[in-house]
C-alpha positions as CSV (number, residue, x, y, z in Angstrom):
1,X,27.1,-30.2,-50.5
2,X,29.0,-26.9,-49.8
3,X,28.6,-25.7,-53.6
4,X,24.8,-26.5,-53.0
5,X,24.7,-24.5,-50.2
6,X,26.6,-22.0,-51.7
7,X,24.4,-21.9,-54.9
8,X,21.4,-21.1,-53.0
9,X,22.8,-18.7,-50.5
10,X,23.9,-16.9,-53.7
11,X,20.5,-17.3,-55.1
12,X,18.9,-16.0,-52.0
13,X,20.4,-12.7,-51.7
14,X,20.0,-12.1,-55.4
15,X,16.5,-12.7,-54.6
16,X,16.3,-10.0,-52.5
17,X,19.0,-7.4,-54.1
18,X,15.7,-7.9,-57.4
19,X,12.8,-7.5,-54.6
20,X,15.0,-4.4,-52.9
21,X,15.8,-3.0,-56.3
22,X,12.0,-3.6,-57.3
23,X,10.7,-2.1,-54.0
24,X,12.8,1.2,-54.5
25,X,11.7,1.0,-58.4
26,X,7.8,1.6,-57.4
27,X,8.4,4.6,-54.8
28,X,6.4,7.7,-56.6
29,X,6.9,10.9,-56.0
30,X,4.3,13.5,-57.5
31,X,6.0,17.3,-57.9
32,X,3.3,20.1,-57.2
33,X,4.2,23.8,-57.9
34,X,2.0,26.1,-56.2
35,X,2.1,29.8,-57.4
36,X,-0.2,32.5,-58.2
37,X,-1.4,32.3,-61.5
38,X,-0.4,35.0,-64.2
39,X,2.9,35.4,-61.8
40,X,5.1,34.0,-64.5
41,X,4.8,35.2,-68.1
42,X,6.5,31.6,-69.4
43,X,4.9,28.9,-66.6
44,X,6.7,26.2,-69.1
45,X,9.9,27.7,-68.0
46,X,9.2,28.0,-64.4
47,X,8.3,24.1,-64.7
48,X,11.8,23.7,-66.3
49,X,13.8,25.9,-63.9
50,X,12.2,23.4,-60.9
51,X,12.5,20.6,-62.5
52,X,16.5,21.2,-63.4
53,X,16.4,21.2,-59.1
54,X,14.8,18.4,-58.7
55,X,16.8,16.7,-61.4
56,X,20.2,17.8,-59.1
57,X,19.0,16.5,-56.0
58,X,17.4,13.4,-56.7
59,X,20.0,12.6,-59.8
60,X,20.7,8.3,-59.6
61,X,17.6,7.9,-57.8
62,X,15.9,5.2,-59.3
63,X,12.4,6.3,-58.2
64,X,8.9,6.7,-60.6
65,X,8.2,10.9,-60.2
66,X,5.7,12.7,-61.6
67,X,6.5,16.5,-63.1
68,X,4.9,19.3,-62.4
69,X,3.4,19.4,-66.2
70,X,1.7,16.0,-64.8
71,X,0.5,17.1,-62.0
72,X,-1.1,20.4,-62.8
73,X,-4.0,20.0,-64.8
74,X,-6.0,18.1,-61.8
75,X,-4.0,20.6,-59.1
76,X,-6.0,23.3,-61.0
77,X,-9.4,21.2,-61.1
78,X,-8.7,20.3,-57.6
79,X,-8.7,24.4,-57.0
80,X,-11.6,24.7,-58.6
81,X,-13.8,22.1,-56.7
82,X,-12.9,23.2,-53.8
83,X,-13.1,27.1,-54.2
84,X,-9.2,27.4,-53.7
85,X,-8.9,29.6,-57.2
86,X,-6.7,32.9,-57.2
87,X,-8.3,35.7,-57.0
88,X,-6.8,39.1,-58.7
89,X,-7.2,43.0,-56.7
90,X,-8.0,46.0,-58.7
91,X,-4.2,46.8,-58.3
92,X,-3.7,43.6,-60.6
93,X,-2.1,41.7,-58.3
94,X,-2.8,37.9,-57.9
95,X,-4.1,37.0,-54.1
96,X,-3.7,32.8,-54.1
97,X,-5.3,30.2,-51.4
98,X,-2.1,28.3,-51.4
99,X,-3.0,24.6,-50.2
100,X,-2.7,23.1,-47.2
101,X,-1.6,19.8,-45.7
102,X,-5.0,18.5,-46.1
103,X,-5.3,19.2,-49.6
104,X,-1.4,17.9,-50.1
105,X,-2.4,15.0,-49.1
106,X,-5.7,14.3,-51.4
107,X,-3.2,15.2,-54.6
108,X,-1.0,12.8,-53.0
109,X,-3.5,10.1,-53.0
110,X,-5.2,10.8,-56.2
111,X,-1.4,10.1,-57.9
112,X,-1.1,6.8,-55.6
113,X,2.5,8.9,-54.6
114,X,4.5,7.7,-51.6
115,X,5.6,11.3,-51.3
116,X,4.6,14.7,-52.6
117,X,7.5,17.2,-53.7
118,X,5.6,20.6,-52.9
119,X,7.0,23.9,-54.3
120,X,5.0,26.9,-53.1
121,X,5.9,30.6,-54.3
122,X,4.7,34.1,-53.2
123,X,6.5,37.5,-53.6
124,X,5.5,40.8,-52.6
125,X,4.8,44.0,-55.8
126,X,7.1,44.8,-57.9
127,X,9.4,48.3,-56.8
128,X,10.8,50.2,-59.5
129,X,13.1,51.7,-59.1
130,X,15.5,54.1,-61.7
131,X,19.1,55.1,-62.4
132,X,21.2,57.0,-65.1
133,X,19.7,55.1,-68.4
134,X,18.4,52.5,-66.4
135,X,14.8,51.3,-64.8
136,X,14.9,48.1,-62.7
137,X,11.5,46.3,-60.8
138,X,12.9,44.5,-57.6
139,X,10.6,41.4,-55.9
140,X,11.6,39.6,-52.8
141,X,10.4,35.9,-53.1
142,X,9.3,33.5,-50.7
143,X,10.3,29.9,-51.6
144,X,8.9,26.9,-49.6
145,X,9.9,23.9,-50.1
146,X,8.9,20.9,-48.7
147,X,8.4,16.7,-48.8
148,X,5.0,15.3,-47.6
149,X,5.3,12.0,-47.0
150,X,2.0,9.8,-47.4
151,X,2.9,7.5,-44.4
152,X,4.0,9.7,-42.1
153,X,1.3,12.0,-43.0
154,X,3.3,15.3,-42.4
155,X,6.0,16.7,-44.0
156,X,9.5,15.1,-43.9
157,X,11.1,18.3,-44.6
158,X,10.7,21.4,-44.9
159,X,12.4,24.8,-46.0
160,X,12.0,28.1,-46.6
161,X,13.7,30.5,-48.6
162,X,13.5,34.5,-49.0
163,X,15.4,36.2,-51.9
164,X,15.5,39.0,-53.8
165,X,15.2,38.7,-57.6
166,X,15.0,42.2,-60.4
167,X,15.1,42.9,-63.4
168,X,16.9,45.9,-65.1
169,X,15.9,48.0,-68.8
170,X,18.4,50.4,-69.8
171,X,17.3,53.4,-72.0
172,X,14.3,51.6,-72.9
173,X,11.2,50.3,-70.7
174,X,11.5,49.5,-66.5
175,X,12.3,45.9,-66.0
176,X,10.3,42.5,-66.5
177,X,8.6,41.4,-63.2
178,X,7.9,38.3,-64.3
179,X,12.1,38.0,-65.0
180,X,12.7,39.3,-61.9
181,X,10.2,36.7,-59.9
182,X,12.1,34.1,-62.0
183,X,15.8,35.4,-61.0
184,X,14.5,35.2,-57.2
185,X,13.3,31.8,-57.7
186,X,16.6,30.3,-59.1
187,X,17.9,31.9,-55.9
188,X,15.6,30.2,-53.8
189,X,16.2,27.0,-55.3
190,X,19.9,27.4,-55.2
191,X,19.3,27.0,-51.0
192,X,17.2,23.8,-51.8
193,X,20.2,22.1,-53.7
194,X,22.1,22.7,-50.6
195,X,20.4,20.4,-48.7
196,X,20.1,17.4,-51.6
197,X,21.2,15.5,-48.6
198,X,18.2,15.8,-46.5
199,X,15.5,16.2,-49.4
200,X,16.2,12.5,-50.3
201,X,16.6,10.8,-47.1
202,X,13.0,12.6,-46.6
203,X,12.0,10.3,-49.2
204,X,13.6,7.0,-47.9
C-alpha cells in the first residue's frame, strides 16, 4: 500500500516538474532593435554585438526568443504603416520616430511574445577632432534598454545608458563614425550585462 502510494506521489510531481518544464518551454520573447537607419554601416554586426548580450544574460534559459534578424522585417513594415519612417536633414543626419509603448506592444502581439526585449539607440553628430598623425570622430550614445512585459502591459525594467564611443585614423582619413557608434554601443551594453539579474527576473 505504501509503495502504491509512493509510486503515485512520485508520479505526481513528475507530472508537474514536465508541465513546469513545458510551461517555462513556451515563454517567447521577441528582441526589437530600434535605431536610425543608415547609423550602422554593418546592421548584421550590430544584430550580432546585441545578440552576444542577450546570449550572456539570458544563457540556460530555456525560453523560445525571437532575434532581432526575426523581428525586423515587419518592425520596418510596421514603420511604414504607421508613418513612423526616419527621416534624413540636409546635414545627413538620420532624425528617427523611435516607438512607443503602444506600438511595443502591437509587435509584441503580432509575435504572440510573453515579453518584448526592446533595444533603442540614438547618439548625437559625430566631432572630429585631430592630433599629431591622427584624426578621431567622437559620438556619445544613448542606450535604452528595456523588458515590456505583455501581461503587465508596461515595462518590467528598464535602463538607460550614455557612453562615449570614437574612432581614430592615423596619417590617413578621420575616424569611422559608424565604428565609433558601434564602440559606444558595446559600452552601453556592457552596463546591461550588469544587471543579468534583474533583466531575467523581468521575464519571470
Amino acid at each position: 500500500m505504501l509503495k502504491k502510494i509512493f509510486s503515485t506521489l512520485c508520479m505526481a510531481v513528475m507530472l508537474l516538474f514536465i508541465a513546469n518544464s513545458s510551461a517555462a518551454a513556451e515563454t517567447k520573447i521577441a528582441v526589437v532593435l530600434d535605431a536610425p537607419t543608415g547609423m550602422f554601416s554593418e546592421p548584421e554586426k550590430v544584430y550580432s554585438i546585441v545578440q552576444q548580450t542577450l546570449d550572456k544574460i539570458l544563457k540556460g534559459a530555456d525560453y523560445e526568443i525571437l532575434p532581432v534578424s526575426d523581428t525586423a522585417d515587419y518592425v520596418q513594415i510596421y514603420r511604414e504603416e504607421n508613418d513612423l519612417t526616419s527621416a534624413v536633414t540636409p546635414e545627413g543626419i538620420a532624425v528617427e520616430n523611435f516607438l512607443k509603448k503602444e506600438d511595443i506592444n502591437k509587435i509584441g502581439k503580432h509575435f504572440g511574445a510573453d515579453y518584448v526585449i526592446y533595444t533603442r539607440v540614438s547618439s548625437t553628430a559625430p566631432k572630429v577632432s585631430t592630433g599629431l598623425f591622427t584624426a578621431s570622430q567622437k559620438v556619445n550614445v544613448i542606450l535604452d534598454f528595456r523588458v515590456w512585459s505583455d501581461s503587465k502591459q508596461d515595462f518590467n525594467y528598464t535602463k538607460r545608458a550614455t557612453t562615449t564611443g570614437s574612432s581614430t585614423a592615423i596619417y590617413a582619413g578621420i575616424g569611422s563614425a559608424s565604428r565609433a557608434l558601434e564602440k559606444g554601443l558595446k559600452k552601453g551594453l556592457q552596463e546591461v550585462e550588469k544587471d543579468a539579474v534583474k533583466v531575467r527576473a523581468a521575464m519571470e
